[in-house]
Each structure stands twice: as structure tokens, then as C-alpha cells.
C-alpha positions in Angstrom: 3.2 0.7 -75.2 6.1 1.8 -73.0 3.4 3.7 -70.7 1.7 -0.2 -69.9 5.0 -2.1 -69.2 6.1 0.6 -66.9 2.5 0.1 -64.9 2.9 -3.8 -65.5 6.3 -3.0 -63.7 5.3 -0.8 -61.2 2.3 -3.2 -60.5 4.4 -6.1 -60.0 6.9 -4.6 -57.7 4.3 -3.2 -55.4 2.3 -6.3 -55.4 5.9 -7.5 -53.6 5.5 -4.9 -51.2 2.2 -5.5 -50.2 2.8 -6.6 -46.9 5.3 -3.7 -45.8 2.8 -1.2 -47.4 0.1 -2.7 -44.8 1.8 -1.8 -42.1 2.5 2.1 -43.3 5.8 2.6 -42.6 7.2 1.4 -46.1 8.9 4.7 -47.6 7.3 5.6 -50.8 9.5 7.7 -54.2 6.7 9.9 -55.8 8.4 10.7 -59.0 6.9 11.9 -62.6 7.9 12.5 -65.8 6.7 15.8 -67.6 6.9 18.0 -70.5 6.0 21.9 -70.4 4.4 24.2 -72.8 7.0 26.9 -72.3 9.7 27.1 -75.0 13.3 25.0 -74.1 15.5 27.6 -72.5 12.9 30.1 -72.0 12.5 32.5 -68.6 8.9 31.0 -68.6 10.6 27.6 -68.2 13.2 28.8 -65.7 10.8 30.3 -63.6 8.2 27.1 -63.6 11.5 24.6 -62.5 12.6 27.0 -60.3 8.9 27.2 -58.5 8.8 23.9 -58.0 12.0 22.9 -57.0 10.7 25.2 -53.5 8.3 21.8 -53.4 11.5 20.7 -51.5 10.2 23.3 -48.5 7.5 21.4 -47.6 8.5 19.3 -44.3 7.5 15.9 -45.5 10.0 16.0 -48.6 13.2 14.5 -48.6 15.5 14.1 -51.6 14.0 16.2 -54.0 16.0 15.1 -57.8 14.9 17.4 -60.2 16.8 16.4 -64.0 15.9 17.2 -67.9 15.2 14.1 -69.6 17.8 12.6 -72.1 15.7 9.4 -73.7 14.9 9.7 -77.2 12.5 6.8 -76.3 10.0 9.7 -74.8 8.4 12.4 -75.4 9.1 14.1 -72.2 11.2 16.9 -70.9 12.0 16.2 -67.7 12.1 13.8 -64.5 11.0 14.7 -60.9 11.3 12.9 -57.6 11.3 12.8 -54.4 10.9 10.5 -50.9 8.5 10.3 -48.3 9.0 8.6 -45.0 5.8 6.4 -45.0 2.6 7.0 -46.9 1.2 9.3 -44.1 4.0 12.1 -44.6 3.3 11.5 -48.8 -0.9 12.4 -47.6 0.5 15.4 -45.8 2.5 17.0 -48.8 -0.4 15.8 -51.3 -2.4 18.3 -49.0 0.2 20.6 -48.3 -1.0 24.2 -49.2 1.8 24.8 -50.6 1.8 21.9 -52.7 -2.3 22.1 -53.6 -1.5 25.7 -55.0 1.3 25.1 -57.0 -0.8 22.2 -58.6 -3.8 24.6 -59.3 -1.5 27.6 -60.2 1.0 26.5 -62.2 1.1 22.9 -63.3 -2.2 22.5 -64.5 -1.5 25.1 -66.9 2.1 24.8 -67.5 2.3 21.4 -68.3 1.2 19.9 -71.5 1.8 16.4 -70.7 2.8 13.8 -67.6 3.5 10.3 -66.5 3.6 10.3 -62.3 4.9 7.1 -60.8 4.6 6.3 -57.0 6.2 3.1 -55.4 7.6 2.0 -52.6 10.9 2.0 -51.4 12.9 -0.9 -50.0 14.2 0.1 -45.9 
């Protein structure tokens, strides 16, 4: 239930946006929600956070916020985001080597569950 009235949210807000968004220079906050398979605490865990905080490398990244989660409301562990200046430089990280390994190497098996939310930013 929480999962839908986030969307409906997220839905709504964009639908606002629409016309910024058209014109591609709306900035856009990729951010996700996550919970690992490595035990709290462990050097598993440590060295999975401390891989991707070196997402923050890639050019196109700006104001990389990575926090644990402190809701009891979800199951989750943790809360990632970061900016991109307009939905070209997101397509460019999305495709960043970097970024396409670290997806394929680590977080598809490191990560039991996630909830990844994109929207845009207001200039």
C-alpha cells in the first residue's frame, strides 16, 4: 500500500512537470531505497556502501546522500540519492561503465530488495 501512494505521488508531481521535462533541462533526483543481504554491521556491508558511494566519481553525479533508513514504516535499510543536471547527464551515468558494472557486479546480487524513485527537480 505505501509502495502505490508513493507512485500516485510521484505520478502526480511529475504530471506538473510535464512541460519543463519536455524541454530536457528539468534536473532530475534518482534516489532508491534498498535493503542488502549482508548482515547489519558486517565487512560485507561496509564494503558494498563503500563501493557505491565511488558512484559519486562518475562526472554526471552531483550530491550524492547516501543514509541508513530509520522508519519502522519499511522494510528497508537504507536511502540513496543523487542529482542530475537534466535527463541527458542521468542517460549518461545510466550507461556509465562504471555505473553498468557495479549494477551487474554487485547490486544485483547484494541486494535483496529495492524501491528506486526518479523525479524531477524544481530550478
Amino acid at each position: 500500500m505505501n509502495r502505490i501512494l508513493v507512485l500516485i505521488f510521484i505520478l502526480l508531481f511529475a504530471l506538473q512537470q510535464d512541460n519543463k521535462a519536455q524541454t530536457g533541462n528539468v534536473r532530475i533526483c534518482h534516489s532508491v531505497v534498498f535493503k542488502l543481504r549482508h548482515a547489519p554491521g558486517s565487512s560485507a556491508e561496509k564494503d558494498f556502501l563503500e563501493a557505491l558511494l565511488k558512484l559519486a566519481k562518475i562526472p554526471e553525479v552531483e550530491n550524492l546522500h547516501l543514509a541508513n533508513e530509520i522508519s519502522r514504516k519499511n522494510n528497508y535499510d537504507f536511502f540513496l540519492s543523487m542529482e542530475f543536471a537534466n535527463q541527458g547527464a542521468y542517460d549518461r551515468y545510466n550507461n556509465h561503465p562504471d555505473h553498468v558494472a557495479f549494477v551487474q557486479q554487485r547490486w544485483l546480487k547484494e541486494v535483496e530488495d529495492f524501491l528506486e524513485i526518479d523525479f524531477p527537480l524544481e530550478n
